[in-house]
ZATOR-533540 format. One record per atom (N, C-alpha, C): residue number from 1; residue in one letter; chain; x, y, z. Coordinates in steps of 0.1 Angstrom, whole numbers, plus 5000, padded with zeros to 4 digits. Layout:
   resi   resn   chain      x      y      z
    NUM      A       A      X      Y      Z
...
This chain:
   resi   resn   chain      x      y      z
      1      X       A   3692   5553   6110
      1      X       A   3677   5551   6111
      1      X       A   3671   5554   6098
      2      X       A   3663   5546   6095
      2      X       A   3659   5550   6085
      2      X       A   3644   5548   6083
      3      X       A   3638   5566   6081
      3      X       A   3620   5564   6078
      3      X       A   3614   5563   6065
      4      X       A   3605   5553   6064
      4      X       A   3601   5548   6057
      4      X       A   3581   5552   6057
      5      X       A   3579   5549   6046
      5      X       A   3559   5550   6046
      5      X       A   3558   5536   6034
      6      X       A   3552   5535   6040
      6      X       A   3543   5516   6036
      6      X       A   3539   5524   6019
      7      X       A   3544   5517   6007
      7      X       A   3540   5519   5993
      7      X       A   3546   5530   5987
      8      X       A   3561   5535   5995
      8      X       A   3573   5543   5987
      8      X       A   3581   5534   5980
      9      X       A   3581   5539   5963
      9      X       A   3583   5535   5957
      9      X       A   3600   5536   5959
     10      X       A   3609   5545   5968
     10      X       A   3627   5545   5968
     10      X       A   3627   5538   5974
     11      X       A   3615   5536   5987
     11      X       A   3623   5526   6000
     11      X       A   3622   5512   5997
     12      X       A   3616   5506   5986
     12      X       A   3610   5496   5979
     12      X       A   3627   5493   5970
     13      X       A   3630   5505   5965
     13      X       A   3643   5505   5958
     13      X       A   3659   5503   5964
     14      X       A   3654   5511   5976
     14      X       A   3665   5509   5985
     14      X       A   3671   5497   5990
     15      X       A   3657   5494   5992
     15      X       A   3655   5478   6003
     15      X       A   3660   5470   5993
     16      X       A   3660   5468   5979
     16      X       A   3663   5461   5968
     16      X       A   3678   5460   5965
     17      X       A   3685   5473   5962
     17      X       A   3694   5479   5959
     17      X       A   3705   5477   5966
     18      X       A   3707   5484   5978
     18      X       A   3715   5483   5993
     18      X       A   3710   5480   6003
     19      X       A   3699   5471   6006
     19      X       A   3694   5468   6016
     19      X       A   3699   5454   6022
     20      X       A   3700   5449   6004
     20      X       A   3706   5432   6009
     20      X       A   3720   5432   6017
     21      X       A   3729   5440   6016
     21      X       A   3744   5439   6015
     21      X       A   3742   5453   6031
     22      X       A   3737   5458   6031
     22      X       A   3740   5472   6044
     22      X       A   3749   5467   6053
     23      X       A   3742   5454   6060
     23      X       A   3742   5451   6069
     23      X       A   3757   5444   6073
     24      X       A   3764   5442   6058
     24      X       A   3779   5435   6059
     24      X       A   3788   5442   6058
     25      X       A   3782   5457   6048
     25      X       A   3794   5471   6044
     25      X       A   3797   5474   6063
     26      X       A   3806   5482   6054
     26      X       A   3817   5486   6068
     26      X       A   3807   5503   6069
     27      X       A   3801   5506   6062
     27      X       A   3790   5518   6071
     27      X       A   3781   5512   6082
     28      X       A   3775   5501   6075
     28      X       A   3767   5490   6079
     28      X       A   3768   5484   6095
     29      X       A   3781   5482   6091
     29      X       A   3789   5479   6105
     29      X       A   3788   5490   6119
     30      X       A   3789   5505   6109
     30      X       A   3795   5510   6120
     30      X       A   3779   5520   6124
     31      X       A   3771   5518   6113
     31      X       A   3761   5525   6116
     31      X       A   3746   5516   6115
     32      X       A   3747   5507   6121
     32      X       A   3733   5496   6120
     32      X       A   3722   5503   6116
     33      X       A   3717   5497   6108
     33      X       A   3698   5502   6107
     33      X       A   3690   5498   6114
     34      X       A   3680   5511   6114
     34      X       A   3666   5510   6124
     34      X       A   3659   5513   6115
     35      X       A   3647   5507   6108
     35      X       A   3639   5512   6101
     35      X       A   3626   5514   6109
     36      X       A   3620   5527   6104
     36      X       A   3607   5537   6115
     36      X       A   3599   5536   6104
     37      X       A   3587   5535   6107
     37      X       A   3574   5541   6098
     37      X       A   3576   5558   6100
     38      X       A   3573   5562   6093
     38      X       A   3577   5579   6092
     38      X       A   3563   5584   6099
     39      X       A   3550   5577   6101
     39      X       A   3540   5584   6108
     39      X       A   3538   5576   6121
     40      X       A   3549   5572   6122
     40      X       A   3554   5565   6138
     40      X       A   3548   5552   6144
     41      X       A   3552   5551   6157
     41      X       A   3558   5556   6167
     41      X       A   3571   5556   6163
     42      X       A   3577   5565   6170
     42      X       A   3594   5568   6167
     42      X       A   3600   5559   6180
     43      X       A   3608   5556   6185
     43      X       A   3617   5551   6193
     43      X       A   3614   5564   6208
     44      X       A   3619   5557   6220
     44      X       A   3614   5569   6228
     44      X       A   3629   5576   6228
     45      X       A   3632   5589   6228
     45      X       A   3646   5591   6234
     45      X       A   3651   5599   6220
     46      X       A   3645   5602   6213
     46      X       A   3650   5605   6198
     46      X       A   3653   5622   6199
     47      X       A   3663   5630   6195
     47      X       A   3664   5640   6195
     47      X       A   3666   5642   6177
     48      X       A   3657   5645   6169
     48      X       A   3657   5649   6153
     48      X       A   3655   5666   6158
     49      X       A   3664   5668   6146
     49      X       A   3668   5687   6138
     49      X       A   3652   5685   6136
     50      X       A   3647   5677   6127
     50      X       A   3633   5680   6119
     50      X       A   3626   5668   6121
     51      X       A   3613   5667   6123
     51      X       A   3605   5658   6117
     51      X       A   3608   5654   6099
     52      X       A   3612   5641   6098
     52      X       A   3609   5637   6082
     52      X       A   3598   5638   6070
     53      X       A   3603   5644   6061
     53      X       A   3586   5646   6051
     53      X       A   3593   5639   6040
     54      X       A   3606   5635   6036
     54      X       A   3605   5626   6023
     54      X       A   3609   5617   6029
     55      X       A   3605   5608   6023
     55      X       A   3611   5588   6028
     55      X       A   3617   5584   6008
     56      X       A   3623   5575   6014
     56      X       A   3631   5573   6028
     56      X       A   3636   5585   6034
     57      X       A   3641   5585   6046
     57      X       A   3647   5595   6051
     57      X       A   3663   5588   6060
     58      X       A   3671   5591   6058
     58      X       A   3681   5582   6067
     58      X       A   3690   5594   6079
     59      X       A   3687   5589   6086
     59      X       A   3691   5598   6100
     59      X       A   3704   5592   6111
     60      X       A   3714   5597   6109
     60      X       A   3725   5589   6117
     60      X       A   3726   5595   6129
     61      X       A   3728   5585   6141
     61      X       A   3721   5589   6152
     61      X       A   3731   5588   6160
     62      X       A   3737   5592   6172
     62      X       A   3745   5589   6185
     62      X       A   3735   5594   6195
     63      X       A   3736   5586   6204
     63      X       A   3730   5583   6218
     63      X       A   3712   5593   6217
     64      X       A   3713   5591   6208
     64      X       A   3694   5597   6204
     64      X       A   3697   5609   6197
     65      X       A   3709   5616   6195
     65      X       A   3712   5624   6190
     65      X       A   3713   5629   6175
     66      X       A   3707   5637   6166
     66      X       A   3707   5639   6149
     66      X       A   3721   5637   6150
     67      X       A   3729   5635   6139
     67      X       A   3743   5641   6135
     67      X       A   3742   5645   6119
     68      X       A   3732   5639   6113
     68      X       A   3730   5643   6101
     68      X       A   3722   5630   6090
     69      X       A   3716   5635   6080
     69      X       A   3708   5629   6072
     69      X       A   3707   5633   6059
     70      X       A   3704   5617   6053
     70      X       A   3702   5618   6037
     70      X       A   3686   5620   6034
     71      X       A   3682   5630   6026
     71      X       A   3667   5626   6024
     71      X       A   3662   5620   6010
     72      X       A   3657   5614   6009
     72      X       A   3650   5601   5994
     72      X       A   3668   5596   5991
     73      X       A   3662   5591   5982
     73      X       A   3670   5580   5976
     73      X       A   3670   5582   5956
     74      X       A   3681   5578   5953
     74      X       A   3681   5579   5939
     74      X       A   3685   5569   5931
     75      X       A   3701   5567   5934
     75      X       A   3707   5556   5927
     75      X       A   3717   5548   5939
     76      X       A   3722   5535   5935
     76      X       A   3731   5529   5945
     76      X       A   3745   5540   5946
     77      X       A   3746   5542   5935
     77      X       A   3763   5549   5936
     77      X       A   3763   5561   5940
     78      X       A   3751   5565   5948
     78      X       A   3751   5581   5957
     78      X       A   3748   5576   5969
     79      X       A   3745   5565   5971
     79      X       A   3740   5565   5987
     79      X       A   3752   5563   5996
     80      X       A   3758   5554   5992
     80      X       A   3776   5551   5998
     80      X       A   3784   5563   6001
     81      X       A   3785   5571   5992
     81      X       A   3791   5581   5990
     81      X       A   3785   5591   6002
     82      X       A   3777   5593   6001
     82      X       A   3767   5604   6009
     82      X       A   3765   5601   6028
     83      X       A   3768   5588   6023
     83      X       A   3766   5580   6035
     83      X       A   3785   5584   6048
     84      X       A   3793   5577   6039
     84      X       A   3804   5580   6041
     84      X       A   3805   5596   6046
     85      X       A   3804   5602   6041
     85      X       A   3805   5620   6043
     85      X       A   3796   5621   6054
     86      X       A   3786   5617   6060
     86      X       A   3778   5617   6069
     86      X       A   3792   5612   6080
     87      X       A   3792   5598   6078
     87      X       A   3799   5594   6090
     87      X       A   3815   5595   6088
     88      X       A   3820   5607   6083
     88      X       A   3830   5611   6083
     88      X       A   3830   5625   6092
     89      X       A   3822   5632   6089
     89      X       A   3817   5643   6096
     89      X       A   3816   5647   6107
């Protein structure tokens, strides 16, 4: 899942960066995206550790459940990496 706010300049980068291709990588595969406006509505059924304060925010989820998250965005060759360790975890 991933929260977003309308005129952030990472998720703008994101979307640009690894947004085109997410959806074919083998994370991609195994962890689909949901993209949320960060000042909601949220999905009903959601169990988050925290409310999000930086966006992007990316939240890997099982059955409504946190299992863990990346917060903002930097470069392409950390988000893979970080991403991975998430869903290795």
């Amino acid at each position: 899942m991933m929260f977003e706010r309308k005129g952030c300049l990472y998720c703008l980068a994101w979307k640009r960066q690894i947004g085109p291709g997410y959806a074919e990588s083998a994370a991609g595969r195994v962890a689909p995206l949901v993209v949320v406006d960060m000042d909601g509505p949220y999905p009903d059924g959601l169990a988050l550790a925290r409310r999000p304060v930086v966006t992007p925010t990316f939240v890997l989820m099982r059955n409504g459940m946190e299992l863990g998250r990346i917060e903002g965005y930097s470069r392409p060759d950390a988000f893979y990496p970080a991403l991975e360790t998430l869903l290795a975890g």
